[in-house]
Biopython code that builds the backbone (N, CA, C, O; Angstrom):
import numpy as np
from Bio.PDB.StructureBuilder import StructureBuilder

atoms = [
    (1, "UNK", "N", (10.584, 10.298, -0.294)),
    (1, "UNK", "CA", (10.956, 8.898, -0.329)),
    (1, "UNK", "C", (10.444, 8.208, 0.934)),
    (1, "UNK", "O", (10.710, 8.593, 2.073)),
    (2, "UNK", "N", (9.557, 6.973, 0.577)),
    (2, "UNK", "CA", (9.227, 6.143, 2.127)),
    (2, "UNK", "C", (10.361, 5.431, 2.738)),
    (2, "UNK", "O", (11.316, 5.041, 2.067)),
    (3, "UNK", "N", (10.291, 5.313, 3.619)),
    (3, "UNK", "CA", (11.089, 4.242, 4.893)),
    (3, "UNK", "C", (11.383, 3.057, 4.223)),
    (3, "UNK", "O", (12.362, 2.773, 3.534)),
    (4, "UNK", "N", (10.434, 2.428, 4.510)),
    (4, "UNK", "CA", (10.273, 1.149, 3.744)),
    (4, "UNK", "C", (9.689, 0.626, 2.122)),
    (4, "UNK", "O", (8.825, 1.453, 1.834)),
    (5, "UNK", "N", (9.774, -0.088, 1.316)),
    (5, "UNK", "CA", (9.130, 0.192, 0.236)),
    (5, "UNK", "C", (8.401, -1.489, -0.521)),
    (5, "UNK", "O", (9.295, -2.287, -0.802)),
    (6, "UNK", "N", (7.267, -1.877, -0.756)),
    (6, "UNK", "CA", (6.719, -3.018, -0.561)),
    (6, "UNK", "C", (6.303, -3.421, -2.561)),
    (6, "UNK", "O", (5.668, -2.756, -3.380)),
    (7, "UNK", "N", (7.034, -4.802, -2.693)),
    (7, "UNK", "CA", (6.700, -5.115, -4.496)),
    (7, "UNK", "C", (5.816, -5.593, -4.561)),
    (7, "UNK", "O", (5.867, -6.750, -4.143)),
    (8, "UNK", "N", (4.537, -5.155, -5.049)),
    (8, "UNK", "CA", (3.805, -6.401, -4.732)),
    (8, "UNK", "C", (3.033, -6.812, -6.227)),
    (8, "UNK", "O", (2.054, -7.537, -6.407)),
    (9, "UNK", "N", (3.785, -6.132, -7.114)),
    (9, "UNK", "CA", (3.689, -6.486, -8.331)),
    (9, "UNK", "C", (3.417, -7.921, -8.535)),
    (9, "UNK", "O", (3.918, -8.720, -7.744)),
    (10, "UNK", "N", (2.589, -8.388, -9.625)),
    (10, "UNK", "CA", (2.177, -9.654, -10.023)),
    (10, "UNK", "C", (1.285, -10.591, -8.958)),
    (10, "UNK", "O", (0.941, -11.749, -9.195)),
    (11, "UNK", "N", (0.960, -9.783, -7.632)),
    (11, "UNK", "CA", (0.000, -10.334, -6.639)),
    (11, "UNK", "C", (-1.154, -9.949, -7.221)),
    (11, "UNK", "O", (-1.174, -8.984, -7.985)),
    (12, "UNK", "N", (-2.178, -10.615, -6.945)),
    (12, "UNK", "CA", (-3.812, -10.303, -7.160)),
    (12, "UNK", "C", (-4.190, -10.543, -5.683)),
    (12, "UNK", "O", (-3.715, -11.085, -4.685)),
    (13, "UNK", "N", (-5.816, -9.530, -6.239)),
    (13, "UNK", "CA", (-6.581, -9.072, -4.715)),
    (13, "UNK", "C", (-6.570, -10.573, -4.097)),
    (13, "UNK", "O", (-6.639, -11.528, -4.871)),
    (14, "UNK", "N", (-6.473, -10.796, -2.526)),
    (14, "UNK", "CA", (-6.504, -9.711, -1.949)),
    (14, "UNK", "C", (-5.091, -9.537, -1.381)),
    (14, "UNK", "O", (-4.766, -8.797, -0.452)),
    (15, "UNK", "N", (-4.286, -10.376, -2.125)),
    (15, "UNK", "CA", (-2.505, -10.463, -1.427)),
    (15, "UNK", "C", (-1.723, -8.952, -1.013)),
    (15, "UNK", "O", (-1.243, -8.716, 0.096)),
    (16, "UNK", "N", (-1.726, -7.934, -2.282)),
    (16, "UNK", "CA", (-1.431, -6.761, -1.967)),
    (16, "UNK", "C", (-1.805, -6.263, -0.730)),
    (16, "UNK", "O", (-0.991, -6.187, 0.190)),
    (17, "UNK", "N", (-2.864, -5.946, -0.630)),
    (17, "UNK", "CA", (-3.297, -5.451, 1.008)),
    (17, "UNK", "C", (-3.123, -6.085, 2.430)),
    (17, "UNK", "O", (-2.988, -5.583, 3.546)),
    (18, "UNK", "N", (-3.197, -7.886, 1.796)),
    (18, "UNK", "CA", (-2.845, -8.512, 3.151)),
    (18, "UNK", "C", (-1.040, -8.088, 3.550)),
    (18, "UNK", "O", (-0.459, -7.735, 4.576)),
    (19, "UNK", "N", (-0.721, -8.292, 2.464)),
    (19, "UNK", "CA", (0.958, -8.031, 2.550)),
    (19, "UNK", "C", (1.394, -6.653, 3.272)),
    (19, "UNK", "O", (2.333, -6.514, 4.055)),
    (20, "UNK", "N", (0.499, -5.680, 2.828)),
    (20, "UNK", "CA", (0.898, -4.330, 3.405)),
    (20, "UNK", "C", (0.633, -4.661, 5.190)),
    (20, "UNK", "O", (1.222, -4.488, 6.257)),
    (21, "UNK", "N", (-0.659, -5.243, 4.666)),
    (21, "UNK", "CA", (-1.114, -4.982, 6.531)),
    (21, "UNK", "C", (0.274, -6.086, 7.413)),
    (21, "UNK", "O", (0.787, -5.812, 8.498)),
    (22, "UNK", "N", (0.588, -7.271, 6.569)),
    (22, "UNK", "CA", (1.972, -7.547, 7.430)),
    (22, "UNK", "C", (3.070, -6.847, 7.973)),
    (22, "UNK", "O", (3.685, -7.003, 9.028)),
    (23, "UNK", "N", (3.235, -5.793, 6.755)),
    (23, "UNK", "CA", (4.712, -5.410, 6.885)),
    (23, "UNK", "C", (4.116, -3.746, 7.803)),
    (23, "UNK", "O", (4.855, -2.958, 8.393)),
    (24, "UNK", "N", (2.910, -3.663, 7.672)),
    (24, "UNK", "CA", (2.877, -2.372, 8.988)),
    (24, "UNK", "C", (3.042, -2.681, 10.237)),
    (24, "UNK", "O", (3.318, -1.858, 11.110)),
    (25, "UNK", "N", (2.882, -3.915, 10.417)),
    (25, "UNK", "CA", (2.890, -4.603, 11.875)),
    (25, "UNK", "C", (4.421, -4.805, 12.225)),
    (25, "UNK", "O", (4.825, -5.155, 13.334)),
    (26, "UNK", "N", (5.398, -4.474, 10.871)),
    (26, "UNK", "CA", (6.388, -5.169, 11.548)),
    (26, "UNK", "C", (7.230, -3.570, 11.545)),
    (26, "UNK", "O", (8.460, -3.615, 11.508)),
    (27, "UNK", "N", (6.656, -2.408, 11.578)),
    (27, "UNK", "CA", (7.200, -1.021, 10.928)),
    (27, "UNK", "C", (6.980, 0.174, 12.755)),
    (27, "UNK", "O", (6.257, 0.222, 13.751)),
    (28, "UNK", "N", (7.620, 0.559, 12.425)),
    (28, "UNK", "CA", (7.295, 1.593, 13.797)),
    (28, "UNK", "C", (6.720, 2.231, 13.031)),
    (28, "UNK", "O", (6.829, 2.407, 11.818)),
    (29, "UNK", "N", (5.805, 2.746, 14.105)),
    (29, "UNK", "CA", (4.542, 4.161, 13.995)),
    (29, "UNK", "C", (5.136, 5.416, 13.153)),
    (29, "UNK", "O", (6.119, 6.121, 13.380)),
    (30, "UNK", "N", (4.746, 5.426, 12.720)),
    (30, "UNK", "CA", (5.212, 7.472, 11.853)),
    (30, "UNK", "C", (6.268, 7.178, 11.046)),
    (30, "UNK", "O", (7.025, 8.113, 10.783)),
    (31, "UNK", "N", (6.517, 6.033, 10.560)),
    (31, "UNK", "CA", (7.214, 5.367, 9.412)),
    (31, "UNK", "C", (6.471, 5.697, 8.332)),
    (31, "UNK", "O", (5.563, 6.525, 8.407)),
    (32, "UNK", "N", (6.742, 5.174, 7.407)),
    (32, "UNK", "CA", (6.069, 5.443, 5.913)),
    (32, "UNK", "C", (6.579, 4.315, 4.685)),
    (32, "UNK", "O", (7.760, 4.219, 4.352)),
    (33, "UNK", "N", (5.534, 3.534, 4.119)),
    (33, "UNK", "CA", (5.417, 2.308, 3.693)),
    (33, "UNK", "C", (4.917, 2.841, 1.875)),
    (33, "UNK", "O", (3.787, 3.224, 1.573)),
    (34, "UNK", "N", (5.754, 2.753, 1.190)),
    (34, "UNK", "CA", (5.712, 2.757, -0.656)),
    (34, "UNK", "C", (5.003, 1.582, -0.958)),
    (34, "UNK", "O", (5.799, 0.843, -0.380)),
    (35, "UNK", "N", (4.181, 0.830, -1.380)),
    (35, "UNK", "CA", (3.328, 0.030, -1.856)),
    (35, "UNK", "C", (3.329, 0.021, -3.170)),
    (35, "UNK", "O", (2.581, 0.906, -3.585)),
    (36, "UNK", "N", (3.868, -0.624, -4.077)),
    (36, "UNK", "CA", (4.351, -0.924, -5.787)),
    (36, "UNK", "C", (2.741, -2.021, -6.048)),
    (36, "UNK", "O", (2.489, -2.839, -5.164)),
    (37, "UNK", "N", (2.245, -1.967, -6.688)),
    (37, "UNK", "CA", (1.191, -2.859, -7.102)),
    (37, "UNK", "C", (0.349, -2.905, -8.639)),
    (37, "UNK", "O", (-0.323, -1.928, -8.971)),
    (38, "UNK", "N", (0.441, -3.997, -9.440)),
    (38, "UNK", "CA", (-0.759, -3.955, -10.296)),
    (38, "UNK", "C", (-1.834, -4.791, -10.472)),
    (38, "UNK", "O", (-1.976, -5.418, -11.522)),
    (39, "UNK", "N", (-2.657, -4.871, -9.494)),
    (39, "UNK", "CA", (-3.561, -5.801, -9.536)),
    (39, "UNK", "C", (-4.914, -4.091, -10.211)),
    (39, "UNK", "O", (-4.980, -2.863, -10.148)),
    (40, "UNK", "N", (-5.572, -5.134, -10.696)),
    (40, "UNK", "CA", (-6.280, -3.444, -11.035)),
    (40, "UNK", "C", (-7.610, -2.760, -9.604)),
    (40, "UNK", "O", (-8.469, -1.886, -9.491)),
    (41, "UNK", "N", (-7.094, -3.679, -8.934)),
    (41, "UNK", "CA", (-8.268, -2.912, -7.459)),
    (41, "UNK", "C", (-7.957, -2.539, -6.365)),
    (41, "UNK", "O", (-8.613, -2.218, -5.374)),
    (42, "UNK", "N", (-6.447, -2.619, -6.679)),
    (42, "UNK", "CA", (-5.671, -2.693, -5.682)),
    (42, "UNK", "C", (-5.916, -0.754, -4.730)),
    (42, "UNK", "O", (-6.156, -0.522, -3.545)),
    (43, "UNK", "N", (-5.699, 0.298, -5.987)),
    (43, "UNK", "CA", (-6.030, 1.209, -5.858)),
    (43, "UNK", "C", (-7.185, 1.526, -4.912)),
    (43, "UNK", "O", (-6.938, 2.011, -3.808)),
    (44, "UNK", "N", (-8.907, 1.178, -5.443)),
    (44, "UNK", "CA", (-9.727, 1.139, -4.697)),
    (44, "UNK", "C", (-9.152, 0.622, -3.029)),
    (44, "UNK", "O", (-9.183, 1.419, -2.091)),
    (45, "UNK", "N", (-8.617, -0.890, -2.862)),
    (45, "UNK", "CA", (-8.524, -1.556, -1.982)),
    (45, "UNK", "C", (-7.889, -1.074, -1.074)),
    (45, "UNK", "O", (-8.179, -1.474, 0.054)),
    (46, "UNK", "N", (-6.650, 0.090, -1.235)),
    (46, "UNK", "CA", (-5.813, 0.256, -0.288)),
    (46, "UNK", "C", (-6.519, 1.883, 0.224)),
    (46, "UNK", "O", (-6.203, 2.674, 1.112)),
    (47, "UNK", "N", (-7.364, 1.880, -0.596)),
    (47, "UNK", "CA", (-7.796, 3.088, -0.098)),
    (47, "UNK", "C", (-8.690, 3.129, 0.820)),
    (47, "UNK", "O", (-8.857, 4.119, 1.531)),
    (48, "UNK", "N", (-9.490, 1.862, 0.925)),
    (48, "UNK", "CA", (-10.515, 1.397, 1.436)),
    (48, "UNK", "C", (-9.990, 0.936, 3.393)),
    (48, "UNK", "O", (-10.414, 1.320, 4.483)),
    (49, "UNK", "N", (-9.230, 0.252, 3.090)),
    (49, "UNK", "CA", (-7.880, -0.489, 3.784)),
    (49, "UNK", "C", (-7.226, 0.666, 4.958)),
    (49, "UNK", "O", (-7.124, 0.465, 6.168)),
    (50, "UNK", "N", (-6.868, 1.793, 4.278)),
    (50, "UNK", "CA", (-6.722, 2.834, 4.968)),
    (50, "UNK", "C", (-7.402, 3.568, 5.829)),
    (50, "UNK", "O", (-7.016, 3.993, 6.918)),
    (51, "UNK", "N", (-8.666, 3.738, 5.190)),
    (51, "UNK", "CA", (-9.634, 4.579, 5.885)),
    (51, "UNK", "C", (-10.252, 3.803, 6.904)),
    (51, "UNK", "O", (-10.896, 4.406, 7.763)),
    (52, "UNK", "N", (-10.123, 2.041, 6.969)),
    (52, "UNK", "CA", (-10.880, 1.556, 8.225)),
    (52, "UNK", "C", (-9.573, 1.304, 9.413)),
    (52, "UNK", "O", (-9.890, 1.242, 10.600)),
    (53, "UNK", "N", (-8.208, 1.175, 9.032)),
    (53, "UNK", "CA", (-7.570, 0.993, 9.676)),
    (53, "UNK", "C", (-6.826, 2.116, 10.761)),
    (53, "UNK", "O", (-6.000, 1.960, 11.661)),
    (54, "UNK", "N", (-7.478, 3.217, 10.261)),
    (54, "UNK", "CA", (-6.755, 4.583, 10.368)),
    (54, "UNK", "C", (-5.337, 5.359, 10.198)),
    (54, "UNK", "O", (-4.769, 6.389, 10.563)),
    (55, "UNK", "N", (-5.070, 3.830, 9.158)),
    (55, "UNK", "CA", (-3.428, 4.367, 8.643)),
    (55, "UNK", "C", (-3.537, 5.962, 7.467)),
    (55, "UNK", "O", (-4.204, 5.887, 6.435)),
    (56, "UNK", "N", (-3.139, 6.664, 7.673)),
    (56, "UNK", "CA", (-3.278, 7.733, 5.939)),
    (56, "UNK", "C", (-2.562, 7.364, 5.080)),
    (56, "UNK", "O", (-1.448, 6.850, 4.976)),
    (57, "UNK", "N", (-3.569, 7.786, 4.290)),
    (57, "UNK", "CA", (-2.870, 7.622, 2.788)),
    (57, "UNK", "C", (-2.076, 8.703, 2.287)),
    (57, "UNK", "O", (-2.788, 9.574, 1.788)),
    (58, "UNK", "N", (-1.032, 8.915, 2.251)),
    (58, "UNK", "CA", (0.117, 10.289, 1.610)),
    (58, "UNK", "C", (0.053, 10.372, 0.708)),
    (58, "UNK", "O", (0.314, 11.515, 0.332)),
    (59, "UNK", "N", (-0.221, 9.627, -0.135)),
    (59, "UNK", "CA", (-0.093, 9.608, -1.962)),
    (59, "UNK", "C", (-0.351, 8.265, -2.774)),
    (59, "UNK", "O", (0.101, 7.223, -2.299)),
    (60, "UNK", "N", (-0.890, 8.242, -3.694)),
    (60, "UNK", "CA", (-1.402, 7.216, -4.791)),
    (60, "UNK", "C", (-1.433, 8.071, -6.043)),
    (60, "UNK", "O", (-1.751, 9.233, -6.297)),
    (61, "UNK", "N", (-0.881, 6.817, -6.862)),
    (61, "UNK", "CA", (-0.197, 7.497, -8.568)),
    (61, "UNK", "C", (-0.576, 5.969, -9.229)),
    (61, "UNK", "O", (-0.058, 4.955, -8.761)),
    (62, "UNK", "N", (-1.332, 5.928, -10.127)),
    (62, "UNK", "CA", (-0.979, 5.451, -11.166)),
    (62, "UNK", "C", (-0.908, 5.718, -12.828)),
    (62, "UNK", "O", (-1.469, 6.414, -13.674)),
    (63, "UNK", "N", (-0.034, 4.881, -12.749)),
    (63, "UNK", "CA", (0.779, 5.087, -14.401)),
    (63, "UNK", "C", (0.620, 3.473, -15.339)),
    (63, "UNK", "O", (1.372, 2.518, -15.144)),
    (64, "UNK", "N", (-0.209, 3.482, -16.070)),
    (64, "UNK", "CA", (-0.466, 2.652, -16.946)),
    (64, "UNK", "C", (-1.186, 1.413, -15.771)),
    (64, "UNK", "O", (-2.000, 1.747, -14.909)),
    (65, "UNK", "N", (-0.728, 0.070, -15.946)),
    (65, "UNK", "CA", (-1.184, -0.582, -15.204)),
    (65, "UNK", "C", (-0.783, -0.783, -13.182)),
    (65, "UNK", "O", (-1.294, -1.387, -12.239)),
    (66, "UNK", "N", (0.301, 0.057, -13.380)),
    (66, "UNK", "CA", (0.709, 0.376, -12.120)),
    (66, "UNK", "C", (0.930, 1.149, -10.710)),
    (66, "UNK", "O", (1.799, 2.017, -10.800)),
    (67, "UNK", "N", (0.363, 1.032, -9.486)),
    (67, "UNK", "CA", (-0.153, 1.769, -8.975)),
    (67, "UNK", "C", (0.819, 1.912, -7.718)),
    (67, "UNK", "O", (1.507, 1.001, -7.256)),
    (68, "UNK", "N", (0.745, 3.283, -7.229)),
    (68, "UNK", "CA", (2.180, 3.294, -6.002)),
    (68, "UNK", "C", (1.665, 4.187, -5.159)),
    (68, "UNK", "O", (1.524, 5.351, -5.533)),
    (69, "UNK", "N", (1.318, 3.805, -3.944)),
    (69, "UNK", "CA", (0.800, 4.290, -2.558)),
    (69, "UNK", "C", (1.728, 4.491, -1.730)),
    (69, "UNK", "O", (2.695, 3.730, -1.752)),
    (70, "UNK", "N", (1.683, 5.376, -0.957)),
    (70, "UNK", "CA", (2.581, 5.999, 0.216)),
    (70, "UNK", "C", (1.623, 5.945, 0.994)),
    (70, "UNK", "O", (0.580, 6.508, 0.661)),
    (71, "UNK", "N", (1.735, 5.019, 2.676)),
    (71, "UNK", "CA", (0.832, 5.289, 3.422)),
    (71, "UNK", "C", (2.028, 5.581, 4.889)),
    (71, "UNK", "O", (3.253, 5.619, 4.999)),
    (72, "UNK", "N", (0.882, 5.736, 5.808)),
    (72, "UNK", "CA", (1.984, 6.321, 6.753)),
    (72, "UNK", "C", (1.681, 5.056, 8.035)),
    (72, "UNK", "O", (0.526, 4.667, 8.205)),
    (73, "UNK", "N", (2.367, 4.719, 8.539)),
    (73, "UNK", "CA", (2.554, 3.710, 9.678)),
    (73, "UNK", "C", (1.902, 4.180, 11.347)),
    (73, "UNK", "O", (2.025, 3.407, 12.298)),
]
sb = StructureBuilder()
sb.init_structure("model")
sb.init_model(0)
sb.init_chain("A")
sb.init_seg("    ")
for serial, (resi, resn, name, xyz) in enumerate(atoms, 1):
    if name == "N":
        sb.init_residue(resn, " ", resi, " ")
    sb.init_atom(name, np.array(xyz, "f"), 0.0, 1.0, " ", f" {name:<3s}", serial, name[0])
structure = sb.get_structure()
């Protein structure tokens, strides 16, 4: 289970990711941030998002149109 956990259901690109990158700023370090999303690029995006920011990614699942990332703070 993450720390914190982010809806970002019914946002389109690029709101999901800007939103995450808010709420990491507001998260202590070695926290862990759930990301709820169905935009359909969102997947690609946060993965992308991750790897330049040097946050990790713990886990990504999706199930039908909906996609749920665990990244770490």
């Amino acid at each position: 289970m993450a720390d914190e956990v982010l809806d970002c259901k019914g946002m389109v690109c690029p709101l999901p990711v800007a939103k995450t990158q808010q709420k990491v700023r507001q998260m202590t370090k070695g926290k862990t941030l759930q990301i709820i999303a169905d935009c359909a690029s969102f997947p690609s995006d946060i993965k992308e998002w991750c790897s330049k920011t040097n946050h990790p990614l713990i886990s990504i699942n999706t199930v039908g149109a909906v996609t749920t990332a665990v990244i770490s703070c």
